[in-house]
C-alpha positions, 0 to 999 in steps of 0.5 A: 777180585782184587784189581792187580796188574803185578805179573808174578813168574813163580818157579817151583822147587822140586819138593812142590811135587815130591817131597824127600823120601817119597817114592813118586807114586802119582797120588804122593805127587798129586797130593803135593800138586794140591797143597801147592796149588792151593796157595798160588790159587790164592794169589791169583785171586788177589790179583796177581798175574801169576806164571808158574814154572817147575823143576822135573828131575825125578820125573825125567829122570824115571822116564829116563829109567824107563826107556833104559828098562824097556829098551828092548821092546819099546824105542827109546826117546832122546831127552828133549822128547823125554823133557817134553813127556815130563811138561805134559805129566806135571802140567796136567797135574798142575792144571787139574789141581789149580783149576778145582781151587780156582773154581772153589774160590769163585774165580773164572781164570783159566788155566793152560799148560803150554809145552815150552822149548827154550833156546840155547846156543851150540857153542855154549861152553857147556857142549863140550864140557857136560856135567848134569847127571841124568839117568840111572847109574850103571856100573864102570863096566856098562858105563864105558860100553856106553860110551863106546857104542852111544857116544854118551859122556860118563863119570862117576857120581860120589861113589854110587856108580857111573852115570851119564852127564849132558850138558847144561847150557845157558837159556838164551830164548823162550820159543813161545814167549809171544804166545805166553804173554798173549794168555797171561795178559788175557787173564789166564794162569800160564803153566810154561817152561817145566824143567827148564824148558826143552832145550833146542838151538835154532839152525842157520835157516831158522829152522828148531832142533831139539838137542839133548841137556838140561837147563837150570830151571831157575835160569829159565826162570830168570830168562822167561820173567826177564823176557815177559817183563815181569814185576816179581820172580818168586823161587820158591824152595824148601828154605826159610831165607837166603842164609849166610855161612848155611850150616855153620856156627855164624849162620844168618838169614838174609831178610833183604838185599840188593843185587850187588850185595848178593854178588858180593856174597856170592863171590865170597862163597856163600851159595853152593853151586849144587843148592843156593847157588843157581837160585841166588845167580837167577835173582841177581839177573832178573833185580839187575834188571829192575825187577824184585826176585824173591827166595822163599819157602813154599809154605811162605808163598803168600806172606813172602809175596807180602814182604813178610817172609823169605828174602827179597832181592831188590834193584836198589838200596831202597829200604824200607818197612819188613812188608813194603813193596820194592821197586818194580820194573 
């Protein structure tokens, strides 16, 4: 094995475990898993370090469906709970798929999937304003009974019904950040922080609670590379690059940038909130810090961790060759 001491925090898109138009059965998941897992196997006996994280949208959200479906003969969970549920499902996943690769490539790293809580702040503007859709949809009707009798926040989401919103507040902390780069630096492939983390605050006593949002998963991302003190922050999506005016007649992909350039674009209106946007916002954070992100297409993994695709997001104006390292942290 190569020697390496780079640590790479790979976030995974949601099309790393479901891709569009699938139903989400567990062998449409796994196969996805697999293709995944083949490529970061591969990294990891290149030497890299590497520290996986993942989104878990439409698995919470079906664990969400089904709490709502079985409610009158099993107690539903709250939603750290169900956060919880969806890291062990994908994790176990995760951990399968990349441990059979390891083991063809000849490599004894092992592999863990630690439950992760990620601490936010109570008085995080986000509580009292919630905007993350979560769940099924309902009707107006059963949407304001909901309201009444659970106290859920409800809105009406671009015409398909009423959901329930919850708040998404900042990433402020990892619980088990010691812990995870305990592993890490043992020489294990950490799989840690799915879905953004379950959200819990920290009482006056010191005391964990978990309470009921949902944090960007790339935010997290940023928050645990950050922390770690990682060298890269890979997100890896289902674009080629950062593009400027996406979609448009003037549309340009970004090869290169630093963190300054990337704010100035996004103040101009580049990346949408709902897409790009958090992406973009996550990288800025983790190169201001002097570490390189890079926003690549998950079947770039490998070349775009080279330099030789995707788009690299760097803490200075340093510019060199396509495939030449930027300068760590």
């Amino acid at each position: 094995m190569t020697k390496n001491e780079t640590t790479v925090v790979i976030a995974l898109g949601g099309n790393a475990i479901l891709q569009p138009g699938q139903v989400g059965t567990f062998e449409e998941q796994l196969v996805n898993v697999d293709d995944t897992c083949r490529r970061i196997a591969r990294m990891v006996v290149d030497g890299y370090r590497v520290v996986v994280t993942h989104g878990n949208g439409p698995q919470v959200g079906n664990i969400l469906i089904q709490n709502e479906t079985a409610a009158k003969l099993v107690a539903p969970m709250p939603m750290d709970v169900c956060g919880a549920e969806s890291q062990g499902q994908i994790g176990y996943m995760l951990e399968q798929c990349l441990s059979n690769h390891l083991r063809r490539l000849r490599a004894a790293n092992p592999v863990v999937t630690l439950l992760t809580e990620t601490i936010v702040d109570l008085n995080d503007p986000s509580f009292s304003r919630p905007s993350k859709p979560v769940g099924p949809f309902y009707s107006e009707g059963k949407a304001k009974e909901m309201a009444l009798e659970k106290g859920f926040a409800m809105r009406e989401d671009a015409g398909r019904g009423w959901r329930r919103v919850v708040p998404s507040p900042e990433p402020v902390g990892i619980v088990q950040l010691e812990t995870i780069a305990q592993l890490v630096h043992g020489g294990a492939l950490v799989i840690c922080g799915g879905g953004g983390g379950i959200p819990v605050y920290r009482a006056r006593d010191g005391a964990l609670h978990g309470v009921e949002a949902v944090i960007d998963k790339d935010l997290a991302a940023s928050r645990l590379a950050l922390d770690l003190g990682a060298d890269i922050l890979m997100i890896l999506t289902d674009v080629s690059k950062i593009y400027l005016s996406y979609r448009t007649p003037e549309q340009r992909a970004l090869d290169r940038g630093t963190w300054m350039e990337m704010v100035a674009y996004a103040e101009a209106g580049h990346f949408k909130a709902g897409s790009m946007g958090p992406k973009v916002d996550a990288a800025i954070r983790f190169a201001r810090a002097g570490g390189t992100a890079i926003i690549a297409e998950l079947l770039d993994a490998l070349p775009a961790l080279k330099g030789e695709a995707g788009t690299w997001i760097t803490p200075t104006q340093r510019r060199g060759r396509r495939g030449e390292r930027a300068t760590g942290r």
